[in-house]
C-alpha positions in Angstrom: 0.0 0.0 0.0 2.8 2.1 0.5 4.1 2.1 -2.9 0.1 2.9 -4.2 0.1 5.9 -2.1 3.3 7.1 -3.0 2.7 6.6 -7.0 -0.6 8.2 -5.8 1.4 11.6 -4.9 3.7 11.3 -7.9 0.8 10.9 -10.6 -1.5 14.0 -7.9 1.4 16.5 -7.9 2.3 16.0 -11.7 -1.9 16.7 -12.7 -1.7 19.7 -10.7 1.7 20.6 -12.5 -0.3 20.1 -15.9 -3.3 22.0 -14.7 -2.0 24.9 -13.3 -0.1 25.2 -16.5 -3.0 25.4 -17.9 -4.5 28.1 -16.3 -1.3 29.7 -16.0 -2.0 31.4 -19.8 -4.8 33.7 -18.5 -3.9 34.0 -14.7 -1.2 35.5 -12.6 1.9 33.4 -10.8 0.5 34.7 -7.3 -3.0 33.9 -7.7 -2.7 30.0 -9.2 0.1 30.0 -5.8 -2.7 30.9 -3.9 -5.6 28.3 -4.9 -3.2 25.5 -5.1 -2.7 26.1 -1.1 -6.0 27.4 -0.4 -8.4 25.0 -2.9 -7.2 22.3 -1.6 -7.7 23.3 2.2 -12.0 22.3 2.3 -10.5 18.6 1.3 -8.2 18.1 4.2 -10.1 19.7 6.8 -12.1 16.2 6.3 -9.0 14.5 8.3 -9.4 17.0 11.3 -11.3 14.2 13.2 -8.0 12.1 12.8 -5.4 14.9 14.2 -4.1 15.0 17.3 -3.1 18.8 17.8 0.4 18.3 19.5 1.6 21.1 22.0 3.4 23.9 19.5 6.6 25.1 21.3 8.4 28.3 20.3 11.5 26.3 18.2 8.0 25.3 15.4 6.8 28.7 15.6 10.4 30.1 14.9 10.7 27.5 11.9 7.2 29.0 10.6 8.7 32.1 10.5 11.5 31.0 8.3 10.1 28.3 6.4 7.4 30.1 5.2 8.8 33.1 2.8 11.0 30.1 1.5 8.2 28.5 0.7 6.0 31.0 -0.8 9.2 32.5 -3.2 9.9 28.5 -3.8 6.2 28.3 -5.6 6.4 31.5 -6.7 9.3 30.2 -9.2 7.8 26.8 -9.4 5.0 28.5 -11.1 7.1 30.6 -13.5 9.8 28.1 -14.8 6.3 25.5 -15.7 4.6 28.8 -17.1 7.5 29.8 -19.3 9.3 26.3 -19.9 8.2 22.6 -21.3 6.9 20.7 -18.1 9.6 18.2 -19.8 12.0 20.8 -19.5 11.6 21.9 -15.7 10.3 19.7 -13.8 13.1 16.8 -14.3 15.2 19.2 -12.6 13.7 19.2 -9.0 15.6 15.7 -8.6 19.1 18.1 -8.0 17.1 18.4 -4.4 18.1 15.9 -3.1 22.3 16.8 -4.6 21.2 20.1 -3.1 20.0 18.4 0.2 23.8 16.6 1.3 25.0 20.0 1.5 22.5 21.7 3.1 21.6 18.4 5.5 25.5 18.2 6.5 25.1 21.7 7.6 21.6 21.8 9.1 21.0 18.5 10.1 24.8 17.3 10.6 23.9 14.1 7.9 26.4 12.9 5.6 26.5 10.9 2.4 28.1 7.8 1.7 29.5 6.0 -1.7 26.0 5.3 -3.0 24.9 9.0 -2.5 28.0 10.2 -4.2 27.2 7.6 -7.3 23.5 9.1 -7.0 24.9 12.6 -7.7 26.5 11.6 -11.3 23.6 9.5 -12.0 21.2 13.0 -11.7 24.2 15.1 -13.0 24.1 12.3 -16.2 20.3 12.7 -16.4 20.4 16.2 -16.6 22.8 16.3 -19.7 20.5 13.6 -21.6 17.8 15.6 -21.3 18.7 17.9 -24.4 21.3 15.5 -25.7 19.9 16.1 -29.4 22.1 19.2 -29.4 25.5 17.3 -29.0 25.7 17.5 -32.5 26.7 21.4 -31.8 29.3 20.1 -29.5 30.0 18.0 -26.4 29.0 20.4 -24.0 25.8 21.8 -25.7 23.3 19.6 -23.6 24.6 21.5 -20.5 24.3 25.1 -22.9 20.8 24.2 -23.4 20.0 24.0 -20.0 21.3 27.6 -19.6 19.5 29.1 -22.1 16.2 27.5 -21.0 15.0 30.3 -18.2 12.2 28.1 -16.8 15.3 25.1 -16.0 17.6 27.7 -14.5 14.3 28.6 -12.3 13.7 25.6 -11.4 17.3 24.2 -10.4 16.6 27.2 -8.3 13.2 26.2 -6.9 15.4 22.6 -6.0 17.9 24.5 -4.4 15.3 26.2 -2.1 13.7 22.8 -1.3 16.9 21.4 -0.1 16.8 24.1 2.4 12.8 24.2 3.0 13.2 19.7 3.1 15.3 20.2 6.7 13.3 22.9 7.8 10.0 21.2 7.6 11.5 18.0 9.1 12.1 19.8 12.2 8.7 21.6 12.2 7.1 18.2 12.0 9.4 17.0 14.4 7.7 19.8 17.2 4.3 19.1 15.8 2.9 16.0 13.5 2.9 14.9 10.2 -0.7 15.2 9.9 -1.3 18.3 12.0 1.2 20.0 9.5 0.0 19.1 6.7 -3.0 20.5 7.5 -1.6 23.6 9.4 0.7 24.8 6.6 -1.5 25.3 3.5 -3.6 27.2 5.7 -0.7 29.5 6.6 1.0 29.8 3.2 -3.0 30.6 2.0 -3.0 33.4 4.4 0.0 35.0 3.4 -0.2 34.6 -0.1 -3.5 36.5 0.1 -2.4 40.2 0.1 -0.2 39.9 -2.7 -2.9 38.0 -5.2 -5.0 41.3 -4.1 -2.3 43.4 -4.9 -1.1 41.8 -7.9 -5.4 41.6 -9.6 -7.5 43.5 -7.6 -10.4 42.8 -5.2 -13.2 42.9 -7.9 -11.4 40.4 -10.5 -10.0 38.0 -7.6 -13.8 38.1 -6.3 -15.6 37.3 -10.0 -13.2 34.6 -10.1 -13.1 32.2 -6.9 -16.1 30.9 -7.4 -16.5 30.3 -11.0 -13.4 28.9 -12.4 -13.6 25.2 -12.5 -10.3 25.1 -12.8 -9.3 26.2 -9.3 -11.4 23.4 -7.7 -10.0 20.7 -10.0 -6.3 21.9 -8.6 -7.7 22.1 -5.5 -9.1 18.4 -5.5 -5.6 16.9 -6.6 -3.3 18.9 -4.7 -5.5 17.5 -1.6 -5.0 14.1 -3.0 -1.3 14.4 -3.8 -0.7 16.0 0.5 -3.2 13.0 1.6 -1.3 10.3 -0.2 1.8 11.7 0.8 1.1 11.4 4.4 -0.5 8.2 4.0 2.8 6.6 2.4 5.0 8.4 5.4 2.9 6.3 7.9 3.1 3.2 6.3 7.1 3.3 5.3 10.1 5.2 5.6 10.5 8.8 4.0 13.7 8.0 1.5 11.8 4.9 0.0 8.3 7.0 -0.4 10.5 10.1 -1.9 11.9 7.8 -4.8 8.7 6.7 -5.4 7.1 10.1 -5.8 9.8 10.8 -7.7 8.9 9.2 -10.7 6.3 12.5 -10.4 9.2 13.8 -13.3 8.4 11.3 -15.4 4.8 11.7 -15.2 5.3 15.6 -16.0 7.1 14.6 -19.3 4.5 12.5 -20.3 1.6 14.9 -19.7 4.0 17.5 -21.5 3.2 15.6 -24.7 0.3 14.9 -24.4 -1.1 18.3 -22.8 0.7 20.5 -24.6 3.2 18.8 -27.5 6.0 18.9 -26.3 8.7 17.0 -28.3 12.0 15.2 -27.8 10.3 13.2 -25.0 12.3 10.3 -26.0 15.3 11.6 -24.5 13.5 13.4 -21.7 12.2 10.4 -20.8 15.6 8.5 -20.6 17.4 11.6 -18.8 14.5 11.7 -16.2 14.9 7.4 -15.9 18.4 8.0 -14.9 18.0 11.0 -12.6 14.9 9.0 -10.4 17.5 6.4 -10.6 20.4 8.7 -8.6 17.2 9.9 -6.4 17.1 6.2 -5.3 20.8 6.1 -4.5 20.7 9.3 -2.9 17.8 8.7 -0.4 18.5 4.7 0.4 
């Protein structure tokens, strides 16, 4: 069951990719940020009746404060490099978290890597140049001068290196709360903060015609609750590195809805590049 829940997240959080991309050609960054948290908040208030609300000391409250502007510039970007980019091009790239994540765990978390993570690096590293390895034919290093060029993959090796940071500080938030009380709590905050800048950015009057007759918002909102559910569901029943690779296979999910959503081509070698990177993933986190 473990594995079905994970897979659950990974196919959930690649729909809502596809989705918001979607309605990402008539609305603003800030606002499809907003109902991604905020949509999907009706949904999980149905697994109130499960939480236990833990005693909140001042270190989770403190974490909050940081995690939280982290997050909201992390989706902020997220939003753009999909909006701008090939889902095939971008989201690949969030598997450099967890390359990201033995720096910033060393230095957070005191964790270190061993041989297998190290072999997990070049495996991502590998994946990343197959991705656009059609333009070798312009030279050996091309595949990594595509990469460059592509603003929507520089944004989101950015977004991974953000979530490397965001990954240790929500492990100690949950660690001075609960899994499921956080999960809960959190969209609620970042829906609360997000709020006066989708005002600022469209207005009261358009953000009001809006909420409650785009279809669209409610069908993000019904698979990001799915995706956070599913996650939490997998955590319980195994341990967080073998429900991560799992969900990883979310990239490969992306490329395929990149064709078929929105024709995106050279998925051939997307899909092979993205094969090897969930592949270092695996290393990485077991």
């Amino acid at each position: 069951m473990w594995f079905f829940y994970s897979l659950s997240a990974a196919l959930f959080v690649s729909l809502t990719d596809a989705i918001s991309k979607k309605a990402l050609r008539s609305e603003s960054t800030p606002l499809i940020a907003w109902v991604r948290c905020t949509y999907a908040i009706p949904y999980l208030l149905l697994i109130l009746p499960f939480v236990d609300f833990p005693s909140l000391d001042r270190t989770f409250f403190y974490i909050c404060l940081i995690l939280s502007p982290l997050e909201i510039i992390s989706v902020l970007l997220y939003l753009k490099a999909i909006k701008i980019s090939p889902l095939s091009l971008t989201l690949p790239f969030l598997s450099l978290t967890p390359v990201f994540l033995i720096v910033t765990s060393y230095l957070i978390l005191g964790e270190s890597v061993d041989i297998s993570g190290f072999t997990g690096i070049l495996l991502v590293t590998s994946g990343a140049y197959l991705m656009n390895l059609h333009t070798i034919r312009h030279g050996i290093l091309e595949p990594l001068k595509a990469v460059i060029r592509e603003r929507g993959s520089l944004l989101m090796i950015l977004v991974a290196f953000i979530y490397s940071i965001t990954s240790n500080l929500g492990k100690i938030a949950i660690q001075h709360s609960s899994p499921l009380f956080f999960s809960v709590f959190y969209p609620i905050l970042l829906s609360i903060i997000l709020f006066p800048l989708i005002i600022l950015k469209n207005g009261k009057k358009e953000i009001s015609s809006k909420l409650l007759t785009k279809k669209t918002f409610y069908i993000i909102g019904v698979f990001q609750a799915l995706e956070i559910i599913s996650h939490f569901m997998a955590v319980t029943l195994i341990e967080v590195p073998y429900m991560i690779s799992v969900k990883r296979t979310s990239l490969l999910f992306g490329i395929i809805f990149g064709a078929i959503f929105f024709g995106e081509t050279n998925i051939r070698e997307r899909l092979v590049g993205g094969i090897v990177m969930i592949i270092g993933v695996v290393l990485i986190s077991i």
